[in-house]
ZAFISE-83700 format. One record per residue: residue in one letter; x, y, z of N, C-alpha, C, O in turn. Coordinates in steps of 0.2 Angstrom, whole numbers, plus 5000, padded with zeros to 4 digits. Layout:
REM residues N
AXYZXYZXYZXYZ/...
This chain:
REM residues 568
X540147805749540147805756540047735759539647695757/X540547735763540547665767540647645774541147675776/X540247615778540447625784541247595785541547555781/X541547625791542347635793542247545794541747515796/X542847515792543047435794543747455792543847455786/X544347465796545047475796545347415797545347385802/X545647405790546247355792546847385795546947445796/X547247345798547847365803548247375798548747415799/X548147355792548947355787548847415781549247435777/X548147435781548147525779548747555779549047555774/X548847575786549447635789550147615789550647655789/X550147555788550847505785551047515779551547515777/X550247515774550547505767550647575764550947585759/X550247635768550347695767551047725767551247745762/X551547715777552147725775552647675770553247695769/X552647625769552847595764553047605757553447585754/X552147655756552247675749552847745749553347745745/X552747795754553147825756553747825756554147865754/X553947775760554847735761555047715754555647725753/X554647685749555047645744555047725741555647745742/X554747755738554447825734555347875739555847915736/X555247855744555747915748556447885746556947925746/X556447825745557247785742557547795736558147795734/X556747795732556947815725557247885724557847895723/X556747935724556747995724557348045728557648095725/X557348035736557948085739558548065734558348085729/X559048025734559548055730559448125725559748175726/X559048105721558848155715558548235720558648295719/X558248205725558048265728558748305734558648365736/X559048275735559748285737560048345733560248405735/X560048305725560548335722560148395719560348405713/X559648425720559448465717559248515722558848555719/X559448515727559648565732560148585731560548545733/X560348655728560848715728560348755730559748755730/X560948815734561048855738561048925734561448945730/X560448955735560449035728560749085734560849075740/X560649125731561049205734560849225738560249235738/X561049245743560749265749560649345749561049385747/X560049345751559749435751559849435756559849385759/X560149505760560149535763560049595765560349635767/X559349615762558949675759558849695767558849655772/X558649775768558149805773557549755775557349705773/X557349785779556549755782555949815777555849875779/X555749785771555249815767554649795767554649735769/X553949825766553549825767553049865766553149915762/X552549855768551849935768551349935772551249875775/X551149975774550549975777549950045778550150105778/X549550035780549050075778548350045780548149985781/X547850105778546850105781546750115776547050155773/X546150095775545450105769544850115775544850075780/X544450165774543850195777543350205772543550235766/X542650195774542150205769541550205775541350185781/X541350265769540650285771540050275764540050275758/X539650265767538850205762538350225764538150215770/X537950255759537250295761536750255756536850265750/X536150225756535650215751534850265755534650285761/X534650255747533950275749533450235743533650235737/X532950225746532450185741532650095745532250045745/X532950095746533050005748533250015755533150075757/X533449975759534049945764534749945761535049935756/X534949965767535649975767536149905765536249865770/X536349885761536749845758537149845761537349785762/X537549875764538249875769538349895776537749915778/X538649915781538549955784538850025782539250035778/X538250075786538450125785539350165787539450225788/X539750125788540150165787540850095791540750065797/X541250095789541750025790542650065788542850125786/X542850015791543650025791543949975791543849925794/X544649985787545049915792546049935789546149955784/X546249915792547049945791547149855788546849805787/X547749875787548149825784548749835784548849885786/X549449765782550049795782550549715780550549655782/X550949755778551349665777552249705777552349765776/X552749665780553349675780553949615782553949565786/X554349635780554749575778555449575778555649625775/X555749545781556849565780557149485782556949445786/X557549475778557949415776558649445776558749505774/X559149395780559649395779560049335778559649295774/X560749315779561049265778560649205785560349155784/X560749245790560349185795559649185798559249145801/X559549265797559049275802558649295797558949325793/X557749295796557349315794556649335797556349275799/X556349365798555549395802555249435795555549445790/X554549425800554149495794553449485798553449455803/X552749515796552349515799551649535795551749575791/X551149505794550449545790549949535795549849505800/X549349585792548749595797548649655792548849705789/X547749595794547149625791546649665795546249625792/X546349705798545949705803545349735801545449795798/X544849725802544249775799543449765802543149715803/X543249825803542649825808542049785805541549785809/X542049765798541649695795541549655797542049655801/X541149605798541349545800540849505794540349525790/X541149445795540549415792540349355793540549335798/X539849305789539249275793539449205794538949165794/X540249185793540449125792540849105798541149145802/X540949025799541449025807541949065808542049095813/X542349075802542949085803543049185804542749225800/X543249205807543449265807543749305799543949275794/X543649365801543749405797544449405794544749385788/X544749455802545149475804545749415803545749355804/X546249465799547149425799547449475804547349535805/X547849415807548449455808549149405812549049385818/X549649385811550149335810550949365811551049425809/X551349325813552049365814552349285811552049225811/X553149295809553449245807554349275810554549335811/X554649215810555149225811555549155810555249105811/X556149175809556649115807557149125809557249185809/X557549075812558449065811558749015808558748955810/X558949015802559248965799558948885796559048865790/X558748855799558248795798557748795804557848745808/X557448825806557048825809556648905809556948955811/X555948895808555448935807554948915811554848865814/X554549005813554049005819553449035817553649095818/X552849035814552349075813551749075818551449025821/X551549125820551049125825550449175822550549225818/X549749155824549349195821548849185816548749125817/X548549195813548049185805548549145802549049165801/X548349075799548749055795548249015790547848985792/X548649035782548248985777548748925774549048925769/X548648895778549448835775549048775769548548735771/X549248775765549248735760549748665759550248665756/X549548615762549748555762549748505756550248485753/X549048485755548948455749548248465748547948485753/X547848435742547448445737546948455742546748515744/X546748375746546248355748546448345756545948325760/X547048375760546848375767547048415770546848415776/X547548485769547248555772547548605765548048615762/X546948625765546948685760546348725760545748695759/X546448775760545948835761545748855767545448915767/X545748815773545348815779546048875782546648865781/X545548935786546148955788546248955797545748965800/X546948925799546948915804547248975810547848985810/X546748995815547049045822547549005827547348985832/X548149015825548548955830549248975829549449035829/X549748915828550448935826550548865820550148825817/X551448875820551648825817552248825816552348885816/X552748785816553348795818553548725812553248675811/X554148755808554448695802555148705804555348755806/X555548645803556148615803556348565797556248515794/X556848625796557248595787557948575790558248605795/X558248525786558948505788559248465782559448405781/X559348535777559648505768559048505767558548535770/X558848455761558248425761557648405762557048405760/X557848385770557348365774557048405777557348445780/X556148415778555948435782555548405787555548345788/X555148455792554648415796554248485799554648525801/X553648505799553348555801552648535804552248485803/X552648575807551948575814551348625814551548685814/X550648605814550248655815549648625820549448565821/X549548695825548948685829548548745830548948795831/X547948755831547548805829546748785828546548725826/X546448865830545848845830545348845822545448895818/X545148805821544848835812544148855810543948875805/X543648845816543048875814542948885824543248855828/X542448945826542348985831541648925833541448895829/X541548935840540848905841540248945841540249005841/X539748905841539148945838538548935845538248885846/X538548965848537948945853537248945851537248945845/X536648955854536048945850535949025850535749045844/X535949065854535749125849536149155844536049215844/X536649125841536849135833536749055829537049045824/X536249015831536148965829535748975822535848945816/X535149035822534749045818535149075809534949055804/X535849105811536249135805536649065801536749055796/X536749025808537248965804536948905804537248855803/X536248905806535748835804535748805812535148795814/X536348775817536148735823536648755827537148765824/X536648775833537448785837538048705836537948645836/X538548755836539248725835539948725838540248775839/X540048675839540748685845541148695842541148665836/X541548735845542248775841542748715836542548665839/X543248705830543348665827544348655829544648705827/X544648615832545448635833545548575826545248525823/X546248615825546648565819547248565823547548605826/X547448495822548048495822548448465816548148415813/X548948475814549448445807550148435809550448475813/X550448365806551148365805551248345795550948305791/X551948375795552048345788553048345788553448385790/X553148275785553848265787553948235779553548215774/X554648235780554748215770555448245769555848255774/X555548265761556148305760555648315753555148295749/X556148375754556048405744555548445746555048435750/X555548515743554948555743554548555738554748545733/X553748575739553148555738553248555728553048515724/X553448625726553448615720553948605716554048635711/X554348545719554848515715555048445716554548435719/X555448395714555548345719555348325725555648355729/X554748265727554948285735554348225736554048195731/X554448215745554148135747553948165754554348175759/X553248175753553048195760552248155763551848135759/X552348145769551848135772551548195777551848235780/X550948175778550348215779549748205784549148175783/X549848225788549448185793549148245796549548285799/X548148255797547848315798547448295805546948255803/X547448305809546548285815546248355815546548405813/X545748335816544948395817544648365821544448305821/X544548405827543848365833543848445833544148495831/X543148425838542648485840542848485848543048435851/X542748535851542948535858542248565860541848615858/X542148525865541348505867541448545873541048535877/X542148585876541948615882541848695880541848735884/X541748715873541748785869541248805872541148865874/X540648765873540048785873539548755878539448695878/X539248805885539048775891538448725891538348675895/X537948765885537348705884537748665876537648685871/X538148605878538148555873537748515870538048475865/X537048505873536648465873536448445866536448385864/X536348515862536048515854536548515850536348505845/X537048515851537448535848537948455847538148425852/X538148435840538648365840539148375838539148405832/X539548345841540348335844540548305835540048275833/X541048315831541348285824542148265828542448285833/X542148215823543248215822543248205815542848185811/X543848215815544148205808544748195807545148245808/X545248125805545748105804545748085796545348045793/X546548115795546748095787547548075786547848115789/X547748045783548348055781548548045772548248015768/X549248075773549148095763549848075762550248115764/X550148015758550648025754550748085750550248095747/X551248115748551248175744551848165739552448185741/X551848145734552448135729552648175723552248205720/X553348185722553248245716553848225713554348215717/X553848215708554448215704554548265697554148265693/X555348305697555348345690556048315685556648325687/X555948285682556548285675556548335670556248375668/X557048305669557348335660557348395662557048435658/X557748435669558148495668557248525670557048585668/X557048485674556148525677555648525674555148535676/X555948505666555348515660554648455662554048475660/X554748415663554348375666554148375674554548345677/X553748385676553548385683552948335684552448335680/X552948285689552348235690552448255696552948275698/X551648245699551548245705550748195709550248205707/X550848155713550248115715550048145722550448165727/X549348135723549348135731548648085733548148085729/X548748045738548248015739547948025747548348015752/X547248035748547148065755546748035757546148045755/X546847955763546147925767546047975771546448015774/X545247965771545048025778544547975781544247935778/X544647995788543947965791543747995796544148025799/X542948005796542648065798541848015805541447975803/X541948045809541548015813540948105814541148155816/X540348075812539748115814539448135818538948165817/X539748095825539448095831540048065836540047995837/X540548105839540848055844540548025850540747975853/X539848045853539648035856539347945858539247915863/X539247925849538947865848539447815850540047815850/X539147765851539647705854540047685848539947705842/X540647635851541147605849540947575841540447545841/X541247595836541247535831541447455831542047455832/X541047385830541447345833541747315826541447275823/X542347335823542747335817543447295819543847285815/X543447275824544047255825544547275829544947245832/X544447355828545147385827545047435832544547475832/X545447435838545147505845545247565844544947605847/X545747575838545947645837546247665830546447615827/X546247705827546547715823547347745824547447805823/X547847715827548347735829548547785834549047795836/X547947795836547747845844547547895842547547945845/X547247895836547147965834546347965834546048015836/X546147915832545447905827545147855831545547815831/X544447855835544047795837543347775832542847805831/X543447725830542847705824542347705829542447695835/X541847705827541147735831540647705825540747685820/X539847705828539447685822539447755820539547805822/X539247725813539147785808539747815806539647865803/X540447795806540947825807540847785798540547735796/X541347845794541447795788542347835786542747875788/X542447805781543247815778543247795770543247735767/X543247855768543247885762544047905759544347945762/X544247885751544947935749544747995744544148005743/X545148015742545248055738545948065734546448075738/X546148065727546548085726546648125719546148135716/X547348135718547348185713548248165708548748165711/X548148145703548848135700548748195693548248225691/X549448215692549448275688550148265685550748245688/X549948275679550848305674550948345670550448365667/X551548385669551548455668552148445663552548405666/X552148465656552748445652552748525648552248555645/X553348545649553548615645554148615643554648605646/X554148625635554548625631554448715628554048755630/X554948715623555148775619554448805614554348865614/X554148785612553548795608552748755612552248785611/X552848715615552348665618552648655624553148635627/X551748665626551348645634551048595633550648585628/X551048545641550448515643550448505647551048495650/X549548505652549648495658548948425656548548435651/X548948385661548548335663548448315671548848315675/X547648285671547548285677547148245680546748285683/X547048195683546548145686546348135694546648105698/X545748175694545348165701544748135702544248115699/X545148125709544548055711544148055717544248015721/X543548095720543648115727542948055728542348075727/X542947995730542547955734541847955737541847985743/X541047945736540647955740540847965747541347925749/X540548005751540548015757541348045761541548045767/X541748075756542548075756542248135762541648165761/X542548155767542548215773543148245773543648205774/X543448315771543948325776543648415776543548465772/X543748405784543748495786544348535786544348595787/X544848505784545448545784545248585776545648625774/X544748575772544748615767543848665767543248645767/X544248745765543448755763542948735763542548755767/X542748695758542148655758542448595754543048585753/X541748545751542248485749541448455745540848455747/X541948445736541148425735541548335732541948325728/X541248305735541348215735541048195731540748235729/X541048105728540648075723540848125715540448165713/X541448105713541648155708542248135704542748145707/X542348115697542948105693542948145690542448155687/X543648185690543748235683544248195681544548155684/X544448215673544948205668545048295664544548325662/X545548315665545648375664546448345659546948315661/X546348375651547048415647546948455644546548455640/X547548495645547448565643548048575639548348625640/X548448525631548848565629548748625625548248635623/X549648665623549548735622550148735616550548695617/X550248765612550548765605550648845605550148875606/X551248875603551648935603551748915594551948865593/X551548955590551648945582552049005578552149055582/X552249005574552449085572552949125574552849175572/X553449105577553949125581553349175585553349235585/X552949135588552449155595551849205594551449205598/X551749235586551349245582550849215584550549255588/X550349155584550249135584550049085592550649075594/X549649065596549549045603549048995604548649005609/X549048945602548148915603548248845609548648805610/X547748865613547748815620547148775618546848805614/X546948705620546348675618546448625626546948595630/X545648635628545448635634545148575635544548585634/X545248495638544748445636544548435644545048445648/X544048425647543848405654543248355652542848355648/X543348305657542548255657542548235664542948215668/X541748245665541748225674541048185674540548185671/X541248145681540448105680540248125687540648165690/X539648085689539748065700539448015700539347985694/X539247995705538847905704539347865704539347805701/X539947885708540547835708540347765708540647725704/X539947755713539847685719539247645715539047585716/X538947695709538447655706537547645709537047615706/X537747675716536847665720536647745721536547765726/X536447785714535947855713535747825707535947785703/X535147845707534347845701534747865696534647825691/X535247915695535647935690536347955689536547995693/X536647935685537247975683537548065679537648085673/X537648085683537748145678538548155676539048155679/X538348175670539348165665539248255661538748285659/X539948275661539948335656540648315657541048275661/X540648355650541248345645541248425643540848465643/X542048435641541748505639542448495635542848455635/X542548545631543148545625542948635621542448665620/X543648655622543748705621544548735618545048725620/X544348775612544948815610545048885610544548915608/X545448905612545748985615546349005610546848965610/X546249055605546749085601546949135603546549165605/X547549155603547849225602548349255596548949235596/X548049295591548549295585548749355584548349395587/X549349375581549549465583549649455573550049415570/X549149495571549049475563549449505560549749475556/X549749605565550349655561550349665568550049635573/X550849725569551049725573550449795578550649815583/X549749815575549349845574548849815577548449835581/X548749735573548249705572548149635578548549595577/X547749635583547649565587547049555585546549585583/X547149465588546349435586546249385592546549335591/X545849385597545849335601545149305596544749335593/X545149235598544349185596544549135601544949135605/X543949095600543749055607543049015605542549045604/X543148945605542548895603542548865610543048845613/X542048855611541948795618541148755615540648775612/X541348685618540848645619540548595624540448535622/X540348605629539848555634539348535633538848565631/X539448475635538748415635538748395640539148375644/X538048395641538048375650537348305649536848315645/X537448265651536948195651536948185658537448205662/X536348155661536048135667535748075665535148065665/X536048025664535847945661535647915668535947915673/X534847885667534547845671535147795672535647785668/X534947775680535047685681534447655680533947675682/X534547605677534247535675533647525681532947525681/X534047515685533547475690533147535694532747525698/X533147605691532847645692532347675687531847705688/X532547635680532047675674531447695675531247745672/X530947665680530147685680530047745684529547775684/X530547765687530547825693530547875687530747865681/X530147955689530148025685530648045687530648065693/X531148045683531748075685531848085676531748045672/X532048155674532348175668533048155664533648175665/X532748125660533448105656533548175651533248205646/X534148185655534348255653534948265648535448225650/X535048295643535648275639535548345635535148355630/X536048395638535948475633536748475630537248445632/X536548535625537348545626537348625623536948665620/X538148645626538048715626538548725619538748685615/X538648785617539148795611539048875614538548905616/X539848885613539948965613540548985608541048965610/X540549035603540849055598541049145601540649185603/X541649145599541949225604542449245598542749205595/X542549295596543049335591542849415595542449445598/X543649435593543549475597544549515594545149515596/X544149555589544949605586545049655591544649675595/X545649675590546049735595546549755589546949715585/X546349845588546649895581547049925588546749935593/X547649945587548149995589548250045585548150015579/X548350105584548650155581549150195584548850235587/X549750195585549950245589550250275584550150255578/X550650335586550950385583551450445588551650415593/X551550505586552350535591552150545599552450535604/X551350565598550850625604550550565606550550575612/X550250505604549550495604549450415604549850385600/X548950385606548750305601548350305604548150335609/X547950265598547150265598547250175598547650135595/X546750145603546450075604545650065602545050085604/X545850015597544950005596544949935599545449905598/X544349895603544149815605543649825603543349875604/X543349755599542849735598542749675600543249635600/X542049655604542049575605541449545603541049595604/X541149505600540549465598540649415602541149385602/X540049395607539849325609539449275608538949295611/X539249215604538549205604538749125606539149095603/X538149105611538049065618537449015615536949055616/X537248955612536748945611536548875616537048855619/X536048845617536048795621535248755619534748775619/X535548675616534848655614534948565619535348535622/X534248545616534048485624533948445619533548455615/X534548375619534848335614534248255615534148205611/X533948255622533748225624533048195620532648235617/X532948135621532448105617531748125620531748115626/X531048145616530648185618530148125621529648115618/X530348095627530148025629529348065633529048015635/X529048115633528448125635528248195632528248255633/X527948135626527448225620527348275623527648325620/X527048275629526648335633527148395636527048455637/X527648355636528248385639528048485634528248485629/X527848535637527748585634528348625635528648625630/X528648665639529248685640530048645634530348605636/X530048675630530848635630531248695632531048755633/X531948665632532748675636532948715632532348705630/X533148745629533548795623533448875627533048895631/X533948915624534448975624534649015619534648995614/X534849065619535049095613535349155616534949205618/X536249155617536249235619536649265614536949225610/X536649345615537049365611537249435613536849475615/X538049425613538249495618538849535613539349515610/X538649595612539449605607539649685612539249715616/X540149695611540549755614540949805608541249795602/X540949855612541649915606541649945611541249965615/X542349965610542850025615543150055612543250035606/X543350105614543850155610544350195616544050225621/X545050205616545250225618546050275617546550255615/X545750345619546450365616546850385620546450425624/X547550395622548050395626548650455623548950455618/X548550515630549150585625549750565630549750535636/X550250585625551150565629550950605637551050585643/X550650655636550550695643550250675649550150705654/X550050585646549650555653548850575653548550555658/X548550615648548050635648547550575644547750565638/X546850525646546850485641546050475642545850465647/X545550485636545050475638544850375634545250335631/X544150375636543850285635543250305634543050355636/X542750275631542150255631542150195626542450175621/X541450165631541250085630540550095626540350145628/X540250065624539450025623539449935621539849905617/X538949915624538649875626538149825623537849865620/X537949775623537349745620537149685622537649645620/X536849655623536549595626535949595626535449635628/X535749495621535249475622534849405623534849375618/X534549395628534449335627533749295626533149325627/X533849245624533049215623533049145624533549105623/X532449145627532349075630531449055629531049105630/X531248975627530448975624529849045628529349075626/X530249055636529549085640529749165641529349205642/X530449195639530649255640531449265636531949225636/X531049355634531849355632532049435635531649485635/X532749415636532949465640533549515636533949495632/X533649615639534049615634534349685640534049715644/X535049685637535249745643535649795635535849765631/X535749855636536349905634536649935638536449935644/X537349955635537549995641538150065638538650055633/X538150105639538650165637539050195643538750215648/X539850185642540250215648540650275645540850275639/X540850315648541550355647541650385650541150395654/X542250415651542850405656543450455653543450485647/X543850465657544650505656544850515661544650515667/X545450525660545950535667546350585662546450595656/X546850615669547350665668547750655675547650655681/X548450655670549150665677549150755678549050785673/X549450775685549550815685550150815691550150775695/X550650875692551150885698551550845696551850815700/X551750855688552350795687552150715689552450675693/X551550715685551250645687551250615695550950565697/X551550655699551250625705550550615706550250575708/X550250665704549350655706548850645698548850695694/X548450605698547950575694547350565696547150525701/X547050605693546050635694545950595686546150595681/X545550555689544850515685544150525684543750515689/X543950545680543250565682542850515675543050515669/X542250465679541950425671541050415675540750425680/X540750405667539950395668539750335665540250305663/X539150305665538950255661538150265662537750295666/X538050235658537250215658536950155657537250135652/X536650125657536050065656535450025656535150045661/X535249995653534549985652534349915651534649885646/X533849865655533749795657532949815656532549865657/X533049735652532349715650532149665648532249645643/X531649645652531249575653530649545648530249525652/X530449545643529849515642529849445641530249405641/X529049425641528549365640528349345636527749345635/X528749335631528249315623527649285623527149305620/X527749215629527149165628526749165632526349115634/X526749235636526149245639525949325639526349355637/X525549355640525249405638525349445643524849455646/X526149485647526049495652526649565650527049565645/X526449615655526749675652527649675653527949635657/X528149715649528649705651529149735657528749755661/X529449725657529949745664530549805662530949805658/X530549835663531149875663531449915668531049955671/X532149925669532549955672533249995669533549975664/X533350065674533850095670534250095676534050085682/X534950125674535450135679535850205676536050215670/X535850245680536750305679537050295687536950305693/X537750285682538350295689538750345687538850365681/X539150365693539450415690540150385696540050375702/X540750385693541450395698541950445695542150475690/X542250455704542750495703543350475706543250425710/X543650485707544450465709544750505708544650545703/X545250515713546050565714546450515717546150465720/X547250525718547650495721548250545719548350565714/X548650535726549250565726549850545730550050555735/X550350495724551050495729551350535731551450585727/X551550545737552150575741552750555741552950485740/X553250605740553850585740554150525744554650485743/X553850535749554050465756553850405754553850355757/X553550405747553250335746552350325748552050275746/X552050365752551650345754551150375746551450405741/X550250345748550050345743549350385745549050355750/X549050425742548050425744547750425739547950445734/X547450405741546750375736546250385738546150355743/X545450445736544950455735544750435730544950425725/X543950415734543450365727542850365728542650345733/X542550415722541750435726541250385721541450395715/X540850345721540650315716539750345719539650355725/X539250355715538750345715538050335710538050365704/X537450295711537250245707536350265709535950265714/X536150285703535350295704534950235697535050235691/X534550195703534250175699533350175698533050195703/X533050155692532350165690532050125686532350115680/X531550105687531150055685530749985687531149965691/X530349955686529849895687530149845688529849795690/X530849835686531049785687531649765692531749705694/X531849825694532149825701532149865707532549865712/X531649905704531349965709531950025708532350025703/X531850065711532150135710532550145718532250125723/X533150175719533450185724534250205722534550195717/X534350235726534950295726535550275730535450255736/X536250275728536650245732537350285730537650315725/X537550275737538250335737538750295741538750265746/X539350305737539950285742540550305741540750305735/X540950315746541650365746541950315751541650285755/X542650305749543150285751543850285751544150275746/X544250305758544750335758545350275759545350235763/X545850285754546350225754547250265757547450315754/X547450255761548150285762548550245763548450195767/X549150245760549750165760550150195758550250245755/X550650165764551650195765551950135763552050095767/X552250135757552850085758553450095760553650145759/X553750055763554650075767554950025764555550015764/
């Protein structure tokens, strides 16, 4: 993190890189604009409520007692004209700025599109993605070329007596976005990106406690595919700068504005972020590659949340063997933070991993899977004398895991088995004798199913379970046994499920003399559903769950819910 000092020739060399990237690039992205088939389908869709009722005894009520919420999505495309609509609505709420509640309409003519409503628009990596915005947005395509618009509210304000759920009151958050370019997002293409975020400080009557944010970013976004799409590359790079007090005086940097968008301010800083990726797919072989870099003190509200001060290196190739027989991916990631160099310490994990899938007969499958993480917290120098833990573990996990098919004329029988064993030891030099506690793990989990399936749609399952873990101060262990069946009936229109399980947790203390812990559970569900010839669907779901023991008390819990969905 850095305090904000803008050069004037930033936002020059920004669109510059754009324009040269856009000279090269549009031809190629020209000629790779064809024209696919024009659907001229019906206006299709669904829609439908889910209702639930939630009873406990022995605790608090975990949910409310009793909730609803409809839903629905619909859609119709022609040669020119296009519309459709979705919406979520549900008497939940929950404890975050952002509402619940979806609900959005769309419409197009030809090169021109209008969305109004709940929107989750995904622009790029680091300057809007995930945040969902209450507003509109309107895009303009012409061949190639686009250009599209968003404005909307993206977190609600908070006054002081909801200050207590969300920490301080908060003025409502507005985004505004443009992004212009040609080429679409996942193919060829040369776009810019330009996001603001301020708070509007007249959301709320007493402002007094509450402070004012902005937030400006803009993002070249580049993407290139060759060799027939086999190769796809893609870059994006995001400055952002983020003031934490509009209220604070003028920053004196030179510079009066950030293009009318941004006033630097004390304490204002400007941070990047960026993301390069290549993606190469061939006939037997995959790879993907990937290098991020998000900057101390990097801000952008235009995303869920945002974790800064962070390099990843991510490759993931993938080998098809055997005429496909055969599948193995190998996983490499390495990450540090301490970009800037001024924290007590650095911390790095690496992790390396291989994922198999082999079909032995045509009876016989075998997944396995090796993974390895090392994570180190290496002192800085000029910090060595401070008590800060030079930490360096590493993890290992080993997974096999056969799958037996039998079928035959009536009938097929499914067996899985899985073994997991997780171990974790502290690599780190034992720089203080005393040190009594060490770092290590030990788990071990295995599973078996069995499942048999009648041509008549009738099919029963049962599972057991096993887990356990140890560590020097406790070791902990759970079982568990399920089973289950279903039957179609009414010429398969209607299917009744009825299944049970049980299990059992347990805590003890080796290294100290303290009695053990234990808890059991029985659940029992049931389900019915039945299509109607109109397409519609119902769905009943009775689930309920008693439990007992010292370890997480005893309490009784029941819950029914009703699902009905029409598609047209």
């Amino acid at each position: 993190m850095r305090q904000l000092s803008i050069q004037p020739f930033v936002w020059l060399k920004l669109l510059l890189v754009v324009g040269v990237a856009g000279g090269v690039l549009l031809p190629g992205i020209a000629a790779a604009q064809t024209s696919g088939p024009v659907r001229t389908g019906e206006f299709a869709g669904h829609v439908g409520f889910v209702g639930e009722a939630y009873s406990a005894s022995g605790i608090s009520n975990r949910r409310d007692g009793t909730s609803g919420m409809v839903f629905g999505r619909g859609a119709s495309q022609s040669s020119d004209v296009r519309y459709g609509f979705q919406f979520m609505l549900a008497t939940e709420q929950t404890g975050s700025r952002q509402a619940m509640n979806r609900l959005s309409a769309n419409v197009g003519y030809r090169f021109l599109g209008v969305t109004v409503g709940d929107l989750s628009p995904v622009l790029s990596r680091f300057s809007l993605n995930g945040a969902t915005v209450r507003g509109g947005s309107a895009e303009v395509t012409y061949g190639p070329y686009l250009a599209s618009f968003l404005y909307g509210r993206v977190r609600r304000s908070v006054d002081a007596t909801g200050s207590a759920v969300f920490g301080r009151p908060s003025f409502s958050e507005w985004l505004y976005s443009a992004r212009i370019g040609a080429g679409k997002s996942e193919g060829s293409h040369v776009h810019l990106i330009g996001v603001v975020v301020r708070d509007d400080e007249s959301s709320l009557a007493d402002s007094i406690s509450a402070v004012p944010v902005e937030n400006v970013s803009v993002t070249p976004d580049l993407g290139l595919k060759l060799f027939d799409s086999r190769l796809h590359l893609r870059a994006t790079y995001t400055l952002a700068a983020f003031s934490g007090n509009t209220r604070a005086n003028e920053a004196e940097s030179g510079v009066s504005s950030m293009m009318g968008f941004f006033t630097p301010r004390v304490g204002s800083r400007i941070d990047y972020a960026t993301d390069i990726s290549a993606r190469l797919r061939l006939k037997e072989f995959k790879l993907r590659a990937s290098y991020e870099r998000v900057q101390p003190g990097f801000t952008s509200l235009g995303l869920s949340q945002t974790r800064s001060d962070q390099a990843v290196i991510r490759i993931e190739p993938s080998f098809s063997l055997a005429e496909r027989r055969a599948n193995l991916q190998l996983r490499f990631r390495s990450s540090r933070n301490n970009l800037a160099g001024n924290r007590a310490s650095t911390l790095k994990r690496r992790q390396l991993s291989l994922h198999g899938h082999f079909r032995l007969s045509p009876r016989v499958n075998l997944a396995a899977a090796y993974s390895n993480m090392s994570t180190r917290n290496d002192l800085n120098e000029s910090f060595a004398a401070q008590p800060i833990a030079d930490q360096r573990n590493v993890a290992q996990t080993i997974m096999v895991g056969p799958t037996f098919t039998i079928p035959s004329s009536t009938l097929t029988h499914v067996v899985t088995l899985n073994t997991t064993y997780q171990f974790l030891r502290d690599k780190a030099p034992a720089s203080d004798p005393s040190r009594a506690v060490e770092v290590k793990f030990d788990n071990l989990a295995a599973t078996a199913a069995y499942s048999i399936a009648f041509a008549n749609g009738f099919s029963l399952n049962s599972s057991a379970g096993m887990l356990s873990s140890k560590t020097p101060t406790t070791d902990a262990g759970a079982m568990s046994i399920t089973v289950g069946g279903s039957t179609s009936l009414l010429q398969r229109r209607a299917r009744l499920s009825l299944g049970g399980g049980w299990s059992r947790n347990s805590l003890d203390f080796p290294a100290e003399d303290l009695a053990s812990l234990t808890s059991r559970q029985l659940s029992l569900r049931l389900a019915g559903s039945y299509r109607l010839p109109t397409g519609s669907q119902i769905r009943l779901t009775t689930r309920g769950l008693r439990n007992s023991g010292d370890l997480t008390g005893s309490f009784n819990e029941l819950q029914v819910s009703l699902r009905v969905e029409h598609r047209f």
